[in-house]
N, C-alpha and C positions, 0 to 999 in steps of 0.2 A: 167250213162246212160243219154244219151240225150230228148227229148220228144217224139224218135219215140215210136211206139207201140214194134215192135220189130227189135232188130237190132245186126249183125255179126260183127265182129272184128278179123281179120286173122286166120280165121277158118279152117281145116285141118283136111281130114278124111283119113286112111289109113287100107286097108282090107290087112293086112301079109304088103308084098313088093308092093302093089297096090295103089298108089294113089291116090284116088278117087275124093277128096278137094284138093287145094291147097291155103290158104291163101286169102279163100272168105271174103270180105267185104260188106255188104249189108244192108238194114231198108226199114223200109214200117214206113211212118209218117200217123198221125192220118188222117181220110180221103181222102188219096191213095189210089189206085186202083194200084194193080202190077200183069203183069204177066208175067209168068218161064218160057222163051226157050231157045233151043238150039238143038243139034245133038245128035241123040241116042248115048246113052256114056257119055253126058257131064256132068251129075252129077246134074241133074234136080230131080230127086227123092232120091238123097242120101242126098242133100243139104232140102229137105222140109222133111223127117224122122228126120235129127237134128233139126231143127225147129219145129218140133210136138212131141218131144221128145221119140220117138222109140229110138235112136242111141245116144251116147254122141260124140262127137269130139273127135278125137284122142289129137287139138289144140285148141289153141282161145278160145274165148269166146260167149256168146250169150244169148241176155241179151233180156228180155220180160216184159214190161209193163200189171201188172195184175190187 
């Protein structure tokens, strides 16, 4: 792990045949400010569920500074 707080590494969530992730890579470093958009569908609340640990990855990794 690097010094972010938390950070994604080819990340990949799949519901059945549904792709949901595809090989996200992402970090928020210690006083960052970040914020999640995009198009309804794009995997904006499936990507912060694995990050708040509701959901594991189907891939990747995801590493958290505690």
């Amino acid at each position: 792990m690097t010094g972010n707080l938390i950070e994604t590494r080819g990340v990949t969530k799949r519901y059945g045949n549904l792709e949901a992730l595809r090989g996200v890579d992402f970090h928020v470093a210690q006083n960052e400010i970040v914020g999640l958009l995009g198009d309804n569908g794009a995997g904006k609340s499936t990507l912060v569920k694995l990050l708040s640990g509701i959901n594991p990855p189907t891939s990747g990794e995801i590493w958290a500074l505690l």
